[in-house]
Each structure stands twice: as C-alpha cells, then as structure tokens.
N, C-alpha and C positions, 0 to 999 in steps of 0.2 A: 507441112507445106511451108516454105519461104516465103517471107515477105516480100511487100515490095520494098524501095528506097523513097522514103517521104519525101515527097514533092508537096508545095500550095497548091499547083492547079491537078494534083492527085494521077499524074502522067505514070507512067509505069517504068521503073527501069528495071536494070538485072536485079535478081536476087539479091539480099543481103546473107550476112553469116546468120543472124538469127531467128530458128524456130523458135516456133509457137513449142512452149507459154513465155519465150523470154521477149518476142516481139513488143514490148510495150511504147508507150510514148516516151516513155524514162531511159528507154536500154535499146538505141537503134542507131542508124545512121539518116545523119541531115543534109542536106545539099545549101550550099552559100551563094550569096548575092553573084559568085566570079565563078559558080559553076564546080568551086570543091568540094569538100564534103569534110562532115567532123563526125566523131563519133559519141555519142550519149550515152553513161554509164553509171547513171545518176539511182541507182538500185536503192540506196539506205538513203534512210529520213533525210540526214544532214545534209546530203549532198541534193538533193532532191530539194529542197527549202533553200539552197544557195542559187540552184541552176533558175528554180523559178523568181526568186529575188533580181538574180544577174539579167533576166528575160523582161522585168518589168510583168511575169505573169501571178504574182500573188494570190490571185484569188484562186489560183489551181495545187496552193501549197495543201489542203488538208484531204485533195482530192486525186494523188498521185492511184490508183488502181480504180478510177472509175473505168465501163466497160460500157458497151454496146456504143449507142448515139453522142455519149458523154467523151468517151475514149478518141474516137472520128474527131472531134469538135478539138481535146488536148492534143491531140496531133496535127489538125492542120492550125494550129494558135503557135506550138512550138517550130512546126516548119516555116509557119510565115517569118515569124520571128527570123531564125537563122538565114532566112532566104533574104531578108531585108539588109544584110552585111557580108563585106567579105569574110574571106578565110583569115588574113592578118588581122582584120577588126576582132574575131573572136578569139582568135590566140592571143591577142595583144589583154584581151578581159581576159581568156579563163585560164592564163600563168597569173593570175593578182586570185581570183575566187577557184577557191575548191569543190568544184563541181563536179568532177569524173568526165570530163567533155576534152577532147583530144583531134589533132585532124590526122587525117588520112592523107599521107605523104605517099609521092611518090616516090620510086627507089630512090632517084639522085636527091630528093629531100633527106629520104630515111638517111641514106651512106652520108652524108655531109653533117648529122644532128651530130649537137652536143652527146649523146648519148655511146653513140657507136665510135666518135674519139676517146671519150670517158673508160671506154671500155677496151680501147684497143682492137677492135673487132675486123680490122681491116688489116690483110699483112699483104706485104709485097712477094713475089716468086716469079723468078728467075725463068724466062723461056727459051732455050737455045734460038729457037726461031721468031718468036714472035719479043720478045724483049722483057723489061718488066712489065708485070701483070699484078695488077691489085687483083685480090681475094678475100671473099669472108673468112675470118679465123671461125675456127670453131669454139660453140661458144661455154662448151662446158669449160668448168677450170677447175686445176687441183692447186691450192697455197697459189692462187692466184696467177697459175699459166695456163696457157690454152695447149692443148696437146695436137697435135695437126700432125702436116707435112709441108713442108715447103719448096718442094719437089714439083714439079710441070708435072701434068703425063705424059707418058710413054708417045712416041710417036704413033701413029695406023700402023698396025701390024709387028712392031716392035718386037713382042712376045711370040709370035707365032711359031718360031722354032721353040723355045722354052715351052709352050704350054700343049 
C-alpha cells in the first residue's frame, strides 16, 4: 500500500513512490512552507544524524526506526519542521549539509539545473514545420556521446506507402 505525502495537519495527498517497508520518516517526501516539496533519503546513520542536527531535531538522532506511536510523532516533528520553511530556505541548507534531502523540481526547474547543462542532455532538432525544437538527448553514452537521432519525425502518414 502507498503512502501518503506528509503533511503537519496529516491531510492526505496523492500517493508517494514509496512502499512499505521503505515508507519511513527518513526515506519520503515533505511538503514546504511555499507548498513544494523535497525529498528525504536520509537511510544510513550519517546522513540521518546531519538531517536531524540540520532540523534542530536531536533528540530523534538515536531513534531513527522507532515504530508505531513513536514513528507518527517523528513524522509529524520532521513535517512540521520542513513545513515551517520554504523550498529555497532548504536548498539554500542542504547544498552546505549532507543529508540526502533534494527537492522536487518541476520540468522547467529539472531542464534548466546545472545538472542536465553539465551533462548536455538537451539537444536542438530541426523541424521542417514547426522550427527548432529542443529535446531530451538520450542519456546513455559511449566515450562520452549520447547516441540518438536528430531527426524530427516523419510527418502523419509519411510512411504509409513504405510500410
């Protein structure tokens, strides 16, 4: 069964990705002060002992897999937490602490990161009709090229005598 997305006042939204047993307070998504969300992936000790250091939650550092009543109580301690700041507030913290904690971009965030220029992941093609058109490269690579096409497709029906 899927989770919910942790809210303070325990509202329900869509599903998250993670099933049970990965649903913990350590390894889920959080909703922020501005309504985004980040993700928590604080699995191993160290990271887990930063995230609650970074939270001002301490006293939940030796108590990362408690369960039942306990578990409910680290979850809404961590949600309020995240809820009480924006999305920049906690990117702006956790690019300085290593915590495993990331947000949840939208495409035009995703396409615009450092990440996906770093990587070239974006290529331009050529559309007789419709003009240039950005596209995701593919993202396998051999010696460092993305193998693709650069090619438009085919017009509606293009092939239909061929095929």
């Amino acid at each position: 069964m899927a989770s919910a997305w942790n809210t303070p006042d325990g509202h329900r939204l869509p599903d998250t990705p993670f099933d049970a047993p990965y649903d913990k307070p350590f390894y889920t998504i959080y909703e922020t002060a501005d309504m985004r969300h980040l993700v928590v992936g604080a699995y191993e000790p160290k990271f887990w002992e930063a995230l609650c250091r970074a939270l001002g939650l301490e006293q939940w550092i030796d108590r990362q897999w408690v369960e039942g009543e306990d578990e409910a109580t680290l979850r809404e301690a961590l949600a309020n937490a995240f809820k009480s700041e924006s999305l920049a507030h906690w990117q702006s913290l956790f690019n300085r602490v290593e915590a495993c904690v990331t947000p949840v971009w939208s495409l035009r965030e995703a396409l615009d990161s450092e990440q996906v220029k770093a990587r070239n992941s974006l290529i331009t093609v050529h559309d007789p009709f419709e003009g240039d058109l950005t596209h995701l490269a593919n993202p396998i690579r051999f010696d460092g090229k993305s193998i693709g096409s650069r090619k438009p497709a085919p017009p509606l029906g293009a092939d239909n005598e061929r095929l």
